[in-house]
Every structure is written in C-alpha cells, then in structure tokens.
C-alpha positions in Angstrom: 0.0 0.0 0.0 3.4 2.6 0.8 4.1 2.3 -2.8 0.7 2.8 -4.2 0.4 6.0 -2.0 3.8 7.2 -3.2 3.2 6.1 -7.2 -0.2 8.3 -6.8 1.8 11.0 -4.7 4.4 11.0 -7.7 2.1 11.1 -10.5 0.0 13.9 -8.8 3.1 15.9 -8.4 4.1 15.5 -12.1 0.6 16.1 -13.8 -0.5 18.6 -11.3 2.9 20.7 -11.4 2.1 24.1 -12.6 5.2 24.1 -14.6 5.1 22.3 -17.5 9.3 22.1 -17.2 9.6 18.4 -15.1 7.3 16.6 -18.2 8.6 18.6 -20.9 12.4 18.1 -19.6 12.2 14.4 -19.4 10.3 13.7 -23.2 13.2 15.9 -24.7 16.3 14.3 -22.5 15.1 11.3 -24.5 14.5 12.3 -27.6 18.1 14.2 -27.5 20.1 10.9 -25.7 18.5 9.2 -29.0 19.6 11.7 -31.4 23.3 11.7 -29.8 23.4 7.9 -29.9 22.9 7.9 -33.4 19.0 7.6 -33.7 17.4 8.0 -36.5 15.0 11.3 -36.1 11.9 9.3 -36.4 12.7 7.0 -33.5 13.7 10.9 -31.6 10.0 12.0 -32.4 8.9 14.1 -29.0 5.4 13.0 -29.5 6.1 9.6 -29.7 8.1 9.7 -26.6 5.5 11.7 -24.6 3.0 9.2 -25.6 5.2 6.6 -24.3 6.1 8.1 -21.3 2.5 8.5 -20.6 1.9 5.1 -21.1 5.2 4.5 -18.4 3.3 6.6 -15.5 0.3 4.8 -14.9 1.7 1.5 -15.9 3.0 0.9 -12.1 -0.4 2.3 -10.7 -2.3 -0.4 -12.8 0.2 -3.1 -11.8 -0.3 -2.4 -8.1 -3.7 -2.0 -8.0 -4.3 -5.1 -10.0 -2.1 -7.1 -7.2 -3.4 -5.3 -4.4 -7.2 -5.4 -5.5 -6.8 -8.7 -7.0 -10.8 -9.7 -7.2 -11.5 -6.7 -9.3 -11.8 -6.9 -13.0 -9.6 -6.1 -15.2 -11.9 -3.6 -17.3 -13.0 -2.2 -13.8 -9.2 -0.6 -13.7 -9.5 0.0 -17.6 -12.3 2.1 -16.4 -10.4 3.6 -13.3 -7.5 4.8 -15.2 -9.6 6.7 -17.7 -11.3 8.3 -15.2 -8.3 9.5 -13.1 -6.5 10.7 -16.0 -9.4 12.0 -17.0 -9.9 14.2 -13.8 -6.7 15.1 -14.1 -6.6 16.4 -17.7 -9.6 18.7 -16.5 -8.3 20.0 -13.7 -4.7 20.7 -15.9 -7.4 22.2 -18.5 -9.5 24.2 -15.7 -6.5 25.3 -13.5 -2.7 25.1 -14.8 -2.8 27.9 -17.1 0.7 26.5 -18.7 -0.3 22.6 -19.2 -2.0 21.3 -21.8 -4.8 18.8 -21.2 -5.0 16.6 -24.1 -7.0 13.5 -25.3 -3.7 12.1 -26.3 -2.9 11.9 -22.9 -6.2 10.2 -21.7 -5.7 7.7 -24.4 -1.9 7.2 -23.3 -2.7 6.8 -19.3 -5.4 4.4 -19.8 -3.6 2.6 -22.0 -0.6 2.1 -19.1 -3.1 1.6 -16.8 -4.5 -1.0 -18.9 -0.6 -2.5 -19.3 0.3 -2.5 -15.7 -3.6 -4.4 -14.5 -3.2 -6.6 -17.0 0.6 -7.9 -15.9 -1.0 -8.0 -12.3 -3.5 -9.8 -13.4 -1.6 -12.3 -15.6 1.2 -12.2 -12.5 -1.5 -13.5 -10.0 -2.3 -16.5 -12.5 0.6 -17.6 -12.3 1.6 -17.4 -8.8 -2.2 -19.1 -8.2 -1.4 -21.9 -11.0 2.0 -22.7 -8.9 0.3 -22.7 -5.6 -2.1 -25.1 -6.8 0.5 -27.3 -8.7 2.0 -27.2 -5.2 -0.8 -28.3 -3.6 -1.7 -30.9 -5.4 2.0 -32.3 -5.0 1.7 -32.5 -1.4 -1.7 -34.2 -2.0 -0.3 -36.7 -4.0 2.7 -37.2 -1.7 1.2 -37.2 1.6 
C-alpha cells in the first residue's frame, strides 16, 4: 500500500505541477540521448516519446492495484484509469494555465493503466497456478 500512496503521490506531483518544465524536460532528454546515440530522427520523435512516457506513469499504478485489489476486474481498472487521467486532464485544463490537457494523454494513461492491471492480473495466474501445482504435490505425496 506505501508504494501505491507514493506512485499516486508521484504522478500527482508530475501532472498537477504548474510548470510544465519536469514533463517537458524528461520527453526531450530522450529524444536528445536518441539523437546523440545515433537515432534515427523518427525514433527521436517528442510525440512519440510523450506518448510513451505517458503510457510509463500509470503502468506501475495499474500493476499495483491489480495485485493489491486482485478480485477486481480487469476492465473495472481500464475504467479507473480513464477516469483519473481524466480528472486530471480537467483539472490541468480548468487550473494550470501552462499545461496542456490533451485526449492524447487520456488515451496514453489508460492505456498504461491497462498495461500495468493486466501484468497484475496475468502475475496472480501464475503465482495461483503454482500454488495449486503445489498443492496438489503434497496431496499426492502425503
């Protein structure tokens, strides 16, 4: 639950900064590490690095609440992540004269928060398919 609180703590801090600098900063230190690696420019494209980084945010916040809600669905946190990025977009739009609310970056949240439930989800498979293998082991053995 500690890192839940601090991935919401850090995603509010970096969507509901007034400066746009912290976001803008990181897109372009990646897009310019790519260009002086030898990138081509299309792989250096800002946008698609935004998008992507986007996508990066809310993928841990999907993750942990798909493992620490485990009995909710998976389009229930679908849902969840368009709303919060949704709320947050309007509030950039309504109050933070110099951010820019976007659709793009709806679409781009709920698709990491769609990324991140979904590992969760396919993580606690797993660990449930090896527990029961387990069980059934010691059934067999005992």
């Amino acid at each position: 639950m500690l890192l839940l609180g601090l991935e919401l703590l850090g995603i509010a801090w970096l969507v509901l900064n007034p400066s746009p600098a912290t976001p803008d900063g990181a897109v372009h230190s990646v897009s310019e590490l790519l260009l002086d690696i030898g990138a081509p420019t299309w792989m250096a494209s800002t946008t698609g690095w935004e998008y992507l980084l986007n996508v990066a945010l809310f993928v841990p916040l999907g993750l942990q609440c798909a493992l620490v809600w485990d009995m909710v669905w998976l389009e229930a946190w679908v849902i969840v992540g368009f709303l919060v990025s949704c709320g947050l977009e309007v509030t950039q739009y309504l109050w933070l004269d110099q951010r820019s609310a976007t659709l793009t970056d709806v679409s781009s949240n709920t698709v990491g928060m769609f990324v991140g439930a979904a590992a969760g989800s396919v993580a606690l498979g797993v660990f449930e398919a090896r527990r029961a293998r387990r069980r059934s082991a010691v059934l067999v053995y005992d």
